[in-house]
C-alpha positions in Angstrom: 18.3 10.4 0.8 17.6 6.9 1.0 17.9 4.9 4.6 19.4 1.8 2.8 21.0 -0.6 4.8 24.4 -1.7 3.6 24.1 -5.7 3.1 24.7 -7.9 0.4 22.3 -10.5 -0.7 18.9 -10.9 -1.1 16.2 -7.6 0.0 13.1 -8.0 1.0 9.8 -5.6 0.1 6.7 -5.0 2.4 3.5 -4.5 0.6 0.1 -3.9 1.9 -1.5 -3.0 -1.2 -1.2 -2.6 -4.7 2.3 -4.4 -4.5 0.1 -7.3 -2.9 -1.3 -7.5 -6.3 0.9 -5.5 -8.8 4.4 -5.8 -7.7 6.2 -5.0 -11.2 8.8 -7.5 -10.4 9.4 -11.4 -10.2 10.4 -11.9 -6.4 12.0 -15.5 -5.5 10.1 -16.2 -2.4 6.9 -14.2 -1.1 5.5 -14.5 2.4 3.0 -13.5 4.7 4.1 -10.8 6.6 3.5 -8.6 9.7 4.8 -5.1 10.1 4.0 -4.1 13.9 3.3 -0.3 14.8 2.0 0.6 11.2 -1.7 0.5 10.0 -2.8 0.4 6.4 -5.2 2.6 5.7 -6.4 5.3 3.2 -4.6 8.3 4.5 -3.0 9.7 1.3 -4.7 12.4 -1.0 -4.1 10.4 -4.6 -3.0 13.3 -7.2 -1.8 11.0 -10.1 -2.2 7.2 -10.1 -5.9 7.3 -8.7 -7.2 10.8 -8.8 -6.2 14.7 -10.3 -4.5 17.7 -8.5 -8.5 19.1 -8.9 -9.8 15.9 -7.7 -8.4 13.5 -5.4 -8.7 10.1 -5.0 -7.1 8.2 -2.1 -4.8 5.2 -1.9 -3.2 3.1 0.6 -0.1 4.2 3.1 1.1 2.9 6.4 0.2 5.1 9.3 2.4 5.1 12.2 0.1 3.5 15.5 1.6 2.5 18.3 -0.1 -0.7 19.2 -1.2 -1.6 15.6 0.0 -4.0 13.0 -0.2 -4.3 9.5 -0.7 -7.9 7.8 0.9 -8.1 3.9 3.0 -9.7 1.7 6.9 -9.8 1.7 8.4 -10.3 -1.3 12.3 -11.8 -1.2 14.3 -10.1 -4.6 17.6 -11.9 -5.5 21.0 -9.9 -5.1 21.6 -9.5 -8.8 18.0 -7.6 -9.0 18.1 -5.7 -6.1 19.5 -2.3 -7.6 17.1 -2.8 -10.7 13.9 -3.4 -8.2 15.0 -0.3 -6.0 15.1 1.7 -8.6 11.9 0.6 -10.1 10.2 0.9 -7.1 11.7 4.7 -6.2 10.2 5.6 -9.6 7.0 3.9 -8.9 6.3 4.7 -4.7 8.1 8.2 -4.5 6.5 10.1 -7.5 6.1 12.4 -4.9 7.4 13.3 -1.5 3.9 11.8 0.7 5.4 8.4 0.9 8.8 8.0 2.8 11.0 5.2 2.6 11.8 3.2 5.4 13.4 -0.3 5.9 11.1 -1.7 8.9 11.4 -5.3 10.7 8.8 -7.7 9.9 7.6 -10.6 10.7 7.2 -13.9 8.3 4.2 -16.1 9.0 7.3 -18.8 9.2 8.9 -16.6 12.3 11.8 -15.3 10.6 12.4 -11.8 11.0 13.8 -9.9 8.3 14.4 -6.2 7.2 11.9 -5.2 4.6 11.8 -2.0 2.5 8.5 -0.4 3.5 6.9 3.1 2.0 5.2 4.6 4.7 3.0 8.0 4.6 4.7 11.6 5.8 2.0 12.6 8.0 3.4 16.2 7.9 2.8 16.2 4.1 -0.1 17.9 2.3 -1.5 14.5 0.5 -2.0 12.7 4.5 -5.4 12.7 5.7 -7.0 11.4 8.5 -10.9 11.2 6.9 -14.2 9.1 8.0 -14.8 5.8 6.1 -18.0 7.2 4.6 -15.7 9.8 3.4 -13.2 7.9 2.3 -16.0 5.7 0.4 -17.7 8.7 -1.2 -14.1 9.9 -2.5 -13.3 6.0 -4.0 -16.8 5.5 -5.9 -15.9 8.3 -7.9 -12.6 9.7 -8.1 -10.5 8.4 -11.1 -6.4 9.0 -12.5 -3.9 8.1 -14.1 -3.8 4.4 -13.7 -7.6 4.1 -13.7 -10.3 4.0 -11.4 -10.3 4.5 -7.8 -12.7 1.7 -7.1 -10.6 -0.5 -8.7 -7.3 -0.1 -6.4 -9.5 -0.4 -3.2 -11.4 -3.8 -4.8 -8.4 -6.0 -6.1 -6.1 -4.7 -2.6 -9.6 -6.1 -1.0 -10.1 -9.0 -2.9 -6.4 -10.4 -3.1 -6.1 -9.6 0.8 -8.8 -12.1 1.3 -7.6 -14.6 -1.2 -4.6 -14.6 0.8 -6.6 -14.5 4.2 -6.0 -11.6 5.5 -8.9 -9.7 7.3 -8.9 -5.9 6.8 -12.4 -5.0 8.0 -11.9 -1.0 7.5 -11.0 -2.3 3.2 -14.1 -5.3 3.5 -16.3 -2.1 4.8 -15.3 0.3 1.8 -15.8 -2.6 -0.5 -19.4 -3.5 -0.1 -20.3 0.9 0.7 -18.2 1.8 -2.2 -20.0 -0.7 -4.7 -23.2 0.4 -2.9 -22.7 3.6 -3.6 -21.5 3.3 -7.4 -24.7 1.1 -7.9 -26.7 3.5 -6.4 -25.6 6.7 -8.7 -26.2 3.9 -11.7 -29.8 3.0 -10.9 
């Protein structure tokens, strides 16, 4: 069951990372967004889109922290897509039960406050983890699935996060040891 609120109109779509750069859909306004209590981080076992069941990879999810706050991208859909975008993104986010979603209030960088669908990690689900970043590097250098490497999800969310000047210093960190690393096993 879905927590969808009942309004006409436009919805709007929090993403902190690969929506930042791979939304799958045309929104009619984006924004800089905050989402407070929630912090990005790599706290979800990746069994399909960037690892295997056999081995993991790790992706992006919104940890619930109390005096935390997460800096993305909201992304306005018009009414007439709204079902069509929902449904894409329920295919897409909830290919299995780790993510949850949730419509949270965030902030635009213009001060409006708006209601933003926002999948957040079930920390009582098998894929959360709470891991080191030297483990969490070791795991991205190499692990690899069904949309491609891992190394690649962590770089672009990095590198279109700073293009839009955000500062993540946990993803600047596994950027610079994860290519260290993958350099490293090459030389």
């Amino acid at each position: 069951m879905h927590d969808t609120p009942e309004t006409d109109g436009p919805m709007w779509v929090f993403g902190y990372g690969s929506l930042i750069w791979n939304p799958g859909f045309t929104p009619v306004e984006t924004a800089i967004a905050t989402l407070p209590g929630w912090a990005r981080s790599f706290c979800m076992r990746s069994i399909h889109h960037r690892g295997t069941p056999e081995d993991p990879g790790l992706v992006l999810a919104l940890d619930e922290v109390a005096d935390a706050e997460c800096h993305g991208v909201a992304f306005c859909v018009a009414e007439p897509e709204r079902a069509h975008v929902l449904a894409y993104l329920r295919e897409r986010e909830l290919v299995s039960s780790a993510y949850l979603e949730t419509w949270q209030q965030v902030r635009l960088a213009d001060g409006r406050e708006v209601q933003a669908v926002t999948y957040v990690i079930d920390p009582a689900h098998v894929q959360y983890c709470a891991l080191a970043l030297e483990e969490q590097a070791e795991i991205i250098a190499y692990a690899h699935g069904g949309r491609g490497p891992n190394h690649e999800y962590l770089t672009n969310t990095a590198d279109h996060l700073a293009e839009l000047g955000i500062e993540d210093t946990d993803l600047t960190y596994l950027a610079k040891r994860v290519r260290s690393l993958r350099d490293n096993s090459l030389a």
